[in-house]
Legacy VTK file of the C-alpha trace (Angstrom):
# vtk DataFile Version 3.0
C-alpha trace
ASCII
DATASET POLYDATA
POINTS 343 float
-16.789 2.234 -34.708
-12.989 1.054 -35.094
-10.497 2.817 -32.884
-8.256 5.035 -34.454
-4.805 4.482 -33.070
-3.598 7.922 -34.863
-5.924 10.094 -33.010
-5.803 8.369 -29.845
-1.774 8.669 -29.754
-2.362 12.544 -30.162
-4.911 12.701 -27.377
-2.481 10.971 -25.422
0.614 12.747 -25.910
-1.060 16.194 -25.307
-1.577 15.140 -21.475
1.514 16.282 -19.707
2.365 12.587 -17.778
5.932 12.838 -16.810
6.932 10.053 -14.346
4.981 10.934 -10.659
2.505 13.065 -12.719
0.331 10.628 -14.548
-3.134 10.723 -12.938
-4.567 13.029 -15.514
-3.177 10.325 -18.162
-4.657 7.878 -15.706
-8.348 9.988 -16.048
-8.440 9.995 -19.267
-7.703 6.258 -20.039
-10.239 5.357 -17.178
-13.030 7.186 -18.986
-12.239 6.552 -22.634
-11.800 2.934 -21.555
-14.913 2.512 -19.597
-16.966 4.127 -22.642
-15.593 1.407 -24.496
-17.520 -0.972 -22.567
-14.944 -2.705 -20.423
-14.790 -2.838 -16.822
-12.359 -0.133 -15.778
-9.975 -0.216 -12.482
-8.156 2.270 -10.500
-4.895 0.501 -8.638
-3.610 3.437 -6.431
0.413 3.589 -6.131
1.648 6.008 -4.116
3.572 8.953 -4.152
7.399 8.803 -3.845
8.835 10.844 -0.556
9.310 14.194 -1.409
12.735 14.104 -1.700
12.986 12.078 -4.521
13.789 14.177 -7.555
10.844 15.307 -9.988
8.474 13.849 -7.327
4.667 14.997 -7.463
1.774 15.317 -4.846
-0.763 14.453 -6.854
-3.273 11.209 -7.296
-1.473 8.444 -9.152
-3.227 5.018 -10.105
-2.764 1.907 -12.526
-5.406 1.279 -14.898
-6.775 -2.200 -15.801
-9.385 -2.996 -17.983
-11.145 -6.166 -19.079
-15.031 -7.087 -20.143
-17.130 -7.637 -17.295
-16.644 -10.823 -15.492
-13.754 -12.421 -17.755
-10.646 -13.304 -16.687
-8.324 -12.722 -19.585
-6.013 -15.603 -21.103
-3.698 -12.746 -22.719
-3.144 -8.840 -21.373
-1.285 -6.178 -23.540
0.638 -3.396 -21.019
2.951 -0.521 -21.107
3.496 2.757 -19.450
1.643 5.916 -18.719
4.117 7.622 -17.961
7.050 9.903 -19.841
10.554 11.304 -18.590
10.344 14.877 -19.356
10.772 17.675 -20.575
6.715 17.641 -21.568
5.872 18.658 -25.302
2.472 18.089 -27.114
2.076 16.780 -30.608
3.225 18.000 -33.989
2.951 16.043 -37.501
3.584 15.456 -40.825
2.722 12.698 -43.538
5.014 10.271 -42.170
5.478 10.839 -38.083
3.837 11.542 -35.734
5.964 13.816 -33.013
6.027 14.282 -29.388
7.032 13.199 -26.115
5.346 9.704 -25.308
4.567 9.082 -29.415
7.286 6.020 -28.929
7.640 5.626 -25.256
4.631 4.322 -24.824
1.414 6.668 -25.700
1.427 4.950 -29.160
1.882 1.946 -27.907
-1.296 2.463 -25.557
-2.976 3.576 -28.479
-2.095 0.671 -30.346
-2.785 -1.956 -27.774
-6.319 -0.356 -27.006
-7.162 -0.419 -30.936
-5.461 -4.419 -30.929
-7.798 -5.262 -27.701
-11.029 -4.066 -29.533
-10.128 -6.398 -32.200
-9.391 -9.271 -29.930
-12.411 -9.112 -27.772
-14.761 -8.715 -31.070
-12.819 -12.377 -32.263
-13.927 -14.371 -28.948
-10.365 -13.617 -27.020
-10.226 -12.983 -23.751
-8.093 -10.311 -23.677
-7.306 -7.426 -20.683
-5.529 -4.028 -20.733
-2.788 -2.612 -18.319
-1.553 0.542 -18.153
0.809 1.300 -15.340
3.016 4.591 -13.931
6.321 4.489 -12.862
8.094 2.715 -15.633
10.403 5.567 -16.714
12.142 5.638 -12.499
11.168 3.055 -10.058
8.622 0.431 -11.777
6.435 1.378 -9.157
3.126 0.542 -11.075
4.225 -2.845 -11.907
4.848 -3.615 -8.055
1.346 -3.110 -7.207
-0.051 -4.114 -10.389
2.058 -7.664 -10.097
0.337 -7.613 -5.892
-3.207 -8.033 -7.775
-2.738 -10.096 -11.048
-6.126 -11.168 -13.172
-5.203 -14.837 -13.705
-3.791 -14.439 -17.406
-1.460 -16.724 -18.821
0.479 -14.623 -21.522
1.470 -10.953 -21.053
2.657 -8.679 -24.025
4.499 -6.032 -22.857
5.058 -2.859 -25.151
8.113 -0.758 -25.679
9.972 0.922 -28.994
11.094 -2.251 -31.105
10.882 -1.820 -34.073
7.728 -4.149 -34.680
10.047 -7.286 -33.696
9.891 -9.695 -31.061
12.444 -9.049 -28.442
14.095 -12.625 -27.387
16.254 -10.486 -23.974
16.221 -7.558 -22.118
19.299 -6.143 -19.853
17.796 -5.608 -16.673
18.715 -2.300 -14.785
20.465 -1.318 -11.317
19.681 2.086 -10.141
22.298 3.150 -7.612
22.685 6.314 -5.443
25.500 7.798 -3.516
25.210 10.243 -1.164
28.215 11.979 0.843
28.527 14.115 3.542
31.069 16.765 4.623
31.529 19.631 6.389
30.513 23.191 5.606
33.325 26.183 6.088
34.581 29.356 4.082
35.945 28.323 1.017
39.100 30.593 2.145
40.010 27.933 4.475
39.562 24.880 3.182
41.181 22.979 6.076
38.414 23.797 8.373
35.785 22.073 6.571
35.331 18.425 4.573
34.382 18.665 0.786
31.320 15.849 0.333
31.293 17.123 -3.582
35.260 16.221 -3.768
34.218 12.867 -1.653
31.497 11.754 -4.135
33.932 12.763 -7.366
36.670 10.426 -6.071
33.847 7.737 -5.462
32.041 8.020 -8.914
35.694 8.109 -10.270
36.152 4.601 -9.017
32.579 3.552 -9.490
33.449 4.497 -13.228
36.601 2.494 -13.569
35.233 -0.530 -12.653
34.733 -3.584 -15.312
31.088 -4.749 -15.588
30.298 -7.940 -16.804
29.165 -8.709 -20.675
27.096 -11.329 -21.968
28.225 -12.293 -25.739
24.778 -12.887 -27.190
22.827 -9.454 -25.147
26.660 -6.982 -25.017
28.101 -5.492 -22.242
26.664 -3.701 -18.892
26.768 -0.073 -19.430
26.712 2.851 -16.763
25.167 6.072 -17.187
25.480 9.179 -14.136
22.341 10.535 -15.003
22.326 13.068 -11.700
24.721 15.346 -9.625
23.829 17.644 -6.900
25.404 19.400 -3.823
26.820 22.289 -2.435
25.553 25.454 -1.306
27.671 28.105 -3.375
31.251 28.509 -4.850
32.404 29.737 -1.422
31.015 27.177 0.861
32.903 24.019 1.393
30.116 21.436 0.165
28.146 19.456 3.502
25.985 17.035 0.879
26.172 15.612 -2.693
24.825 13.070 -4.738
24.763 11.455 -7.528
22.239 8.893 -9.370
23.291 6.038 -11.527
21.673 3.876 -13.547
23.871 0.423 -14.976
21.990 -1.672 -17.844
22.937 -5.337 -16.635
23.430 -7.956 -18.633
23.605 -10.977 -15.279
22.694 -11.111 -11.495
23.295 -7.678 -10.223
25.327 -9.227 -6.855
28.476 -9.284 -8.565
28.084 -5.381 -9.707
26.560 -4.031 -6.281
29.858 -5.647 -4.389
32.129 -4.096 -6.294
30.165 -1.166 -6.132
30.124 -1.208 -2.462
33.830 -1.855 -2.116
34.804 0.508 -4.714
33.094 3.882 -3.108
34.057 2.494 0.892
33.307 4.727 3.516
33.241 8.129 0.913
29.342 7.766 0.564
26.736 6.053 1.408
25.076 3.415 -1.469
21.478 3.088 -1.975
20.311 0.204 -4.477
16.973 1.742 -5.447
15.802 -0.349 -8.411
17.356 -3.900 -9.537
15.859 -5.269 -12.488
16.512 -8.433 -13.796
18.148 -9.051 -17.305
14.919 -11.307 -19.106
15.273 -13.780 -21.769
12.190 -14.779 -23.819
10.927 -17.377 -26.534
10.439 -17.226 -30.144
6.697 -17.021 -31.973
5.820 -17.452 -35.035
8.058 -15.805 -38.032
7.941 -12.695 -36.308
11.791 -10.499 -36.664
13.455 -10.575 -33.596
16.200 -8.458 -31.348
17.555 -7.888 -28.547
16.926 -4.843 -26.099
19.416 -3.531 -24.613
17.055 -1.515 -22.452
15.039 -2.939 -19.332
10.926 -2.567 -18.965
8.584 -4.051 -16.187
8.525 -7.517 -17.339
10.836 -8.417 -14.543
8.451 -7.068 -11.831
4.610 -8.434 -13.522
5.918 -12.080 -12.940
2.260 -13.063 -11.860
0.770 -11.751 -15.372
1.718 -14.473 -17.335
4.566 -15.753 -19.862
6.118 -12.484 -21.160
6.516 -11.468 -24.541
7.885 -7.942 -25.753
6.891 -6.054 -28.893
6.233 -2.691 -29.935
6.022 0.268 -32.669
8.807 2.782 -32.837
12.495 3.217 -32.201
14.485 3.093 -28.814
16.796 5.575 -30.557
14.519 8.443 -30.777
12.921 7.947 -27.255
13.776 9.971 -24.705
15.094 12.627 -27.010
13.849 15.923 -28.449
13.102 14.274 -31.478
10.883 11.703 -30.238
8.658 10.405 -33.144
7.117 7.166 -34.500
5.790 6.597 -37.861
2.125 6.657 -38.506
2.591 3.474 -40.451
4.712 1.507 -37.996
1.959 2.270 -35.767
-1.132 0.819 -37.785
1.080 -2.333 -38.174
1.486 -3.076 -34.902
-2.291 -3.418 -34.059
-2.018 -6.673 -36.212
1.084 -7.557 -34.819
-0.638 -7.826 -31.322
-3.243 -9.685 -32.882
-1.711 -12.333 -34.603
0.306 -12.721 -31.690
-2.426 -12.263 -29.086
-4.393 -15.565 -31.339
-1.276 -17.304 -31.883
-0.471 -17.645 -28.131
-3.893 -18.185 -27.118
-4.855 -20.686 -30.300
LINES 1 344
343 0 1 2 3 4 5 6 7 8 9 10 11 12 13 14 15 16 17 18 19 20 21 22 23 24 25 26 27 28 29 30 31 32 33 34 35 36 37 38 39 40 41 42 43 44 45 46 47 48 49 50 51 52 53 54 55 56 57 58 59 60 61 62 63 64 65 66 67 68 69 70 71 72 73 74 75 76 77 78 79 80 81 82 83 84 85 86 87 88 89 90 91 92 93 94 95 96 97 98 99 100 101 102 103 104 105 106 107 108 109 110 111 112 113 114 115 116 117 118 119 120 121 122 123 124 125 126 127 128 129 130 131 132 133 134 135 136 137 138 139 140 141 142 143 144 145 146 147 148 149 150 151 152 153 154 155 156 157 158 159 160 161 162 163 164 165 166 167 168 169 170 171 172 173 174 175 176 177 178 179 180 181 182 183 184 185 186 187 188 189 190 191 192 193 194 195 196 197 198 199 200 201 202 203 204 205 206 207 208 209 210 211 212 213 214 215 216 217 218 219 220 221 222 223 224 225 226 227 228 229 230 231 232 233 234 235 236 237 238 239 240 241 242 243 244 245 246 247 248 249 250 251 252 253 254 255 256 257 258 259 260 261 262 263 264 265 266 267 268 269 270 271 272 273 274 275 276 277 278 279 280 281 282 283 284 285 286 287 288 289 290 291 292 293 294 295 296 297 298 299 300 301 302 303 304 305 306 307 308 309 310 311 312 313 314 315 316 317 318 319 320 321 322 323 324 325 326 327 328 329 330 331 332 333 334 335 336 337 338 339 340 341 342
């Protein structure tokens, strides 16, 4: 019996998955897949240290799944996992709604439903499904540690149903400052780490950030800020988390970085992504992404290619949706690109 990519996207998106809580995503795509007749894999990734915001304590793993014994000339990947807040799925004629229905649980869906139709044609195709995308792209470091020998890899995120030709890549940075703690009555007797990291992030903010004409500009988003202890405590820690979409080697941009918060905080660099550029198939629409995805850490999968169902614009949002239609397309999308690249 044919997959349905509809009902599989709402089994999907009613597991709660947000990023460092994907294993019982991770369950249920080992057992659906393995009923399906393929050779199912578990590739453990571990837990982030507990300090790490949102981090969980539970079992997370990769999945990978091929027929017994083949080594696959083309695999089809995305994520497992969500950013949150968690909410299960609604619908009407047109959409299907939910967190994960764009970013990527339809896209799973859709890749497991393209990969029946493959491996029924004579392609040797593989599936894999990875956590971490949505923070640290820590699937796709192990995953890219134990590749399967494929030559092509068609990696899916919201674009529309067109070929992506670039990605920005994506700098995480994190500043952390330190002060000294004292009664908010006398302000001279302690050191203000929340006033040290506002002047930093004020600077960090100011700075000019390189723009490629044919992928746009770098952008910077503060995503995080923490610290203090209460409204009359002089603040002994703060933080903040960044995240910069780059459009060139991040080198230039983590200087200037460096010299621009000084001695104020202390800089972590915990994610650099490369920006991507990728060929043209076929007649197949094309774009330009200006987000970044794990292509830039599975280098050992294969050439990469980027396509998926659904809108950037809605992911990530309370809205999140993707069209029941858009969906169904895709599956032959993958497979006339799957055969073209192969053929």
């Amino acid at each position: 019996m044919a997959i349905d990519p509809l009902s599989l996207t709402r089994q999907l998106v009613d597991i709660e998955s947000t990023t460092y809580h994907e294993g019982l995503a991770g369950a249920f795509l080992y057992e659906f897949l393995s009923e399906q007749r393929y050779a199912v894999e578990r590739q453990p990734v571990p837990q982030p240290p507990p300090t790490t915001p949102g981090a969980g304590n539970g079992e997370r793993f990769n999945v990978y799944a091929a027929l017994p014994d083949v080594t696959p000339d083309v695999v089809l990947s995305t994520h497992m996992d969500t950013v949150p807040p968690f909410f299960g799925c609604t619908e009407d004629d047109e959409f299907l709604y939910g967190r994960g229905t764009c970013d990527a649980k339809g896209i799973i869906a859709t890749q497991i439903a393209a990969a029946d139709r493959l491996r029924e044609s004579g392609i040797k195709v593989g599936l894999l499904f990875v956590v971490g995308e949505e923070r640290d792209s820590a699937g796709a470091q192990v995953a890219n540690t134990m590749p399967k020998g494929s030559r092509f890899l068609i990696n899916g995120e919201p674009t529309d149903n067109r070929l992506a030709l670039a990605t920005k890549g994506a700098l995480r940075v994190e500043l952390r400052a330190n002060g000294r703690m004292a009664h908010s009555a006398y302000p001279e007797l302690g050191e203000s780490a929340i006033d040290k990291l506002l002047e930093a992030l004020h600077d960090v903010m100011a700075l000019p950030l390189p723009i490629e004409p044919e992928i746009g500009p770098s952008t910077l988003n503060v995503g995080l800020i923490q610290g203090g202890r209460a409204p009359n405590v002089i603040a002994d820690k703060a933080e903040a988390h960044l995240l910069i979409r780059t459009v060139g080697p991040s080198e230039e941009v983590k200087q200037a970085i460096l010299k621009a918060v000084g001695d104020r905080a202390e800089v972590t660099f915990s994610l650099d992504l490369s920006y991507i550029r990728m060929r043209k198939i076929g007649n197949l629409p094309t774009m330009v992404a200006k987000f970044a995805t794990d292509i830039p850490t599975l280098t050992n999968w294969g050439e990469p290619f980027l396509l998926g169902p659904g809108s950037i614009h809605v992911a990530h949002t309370p809205n999140e949706r993707i069209a029941k239609k858009e969906l169904l397309e895709c599956v032959d999308l993958y497979i006339d690109l799957a055969t073209s690249l192969v053929s």
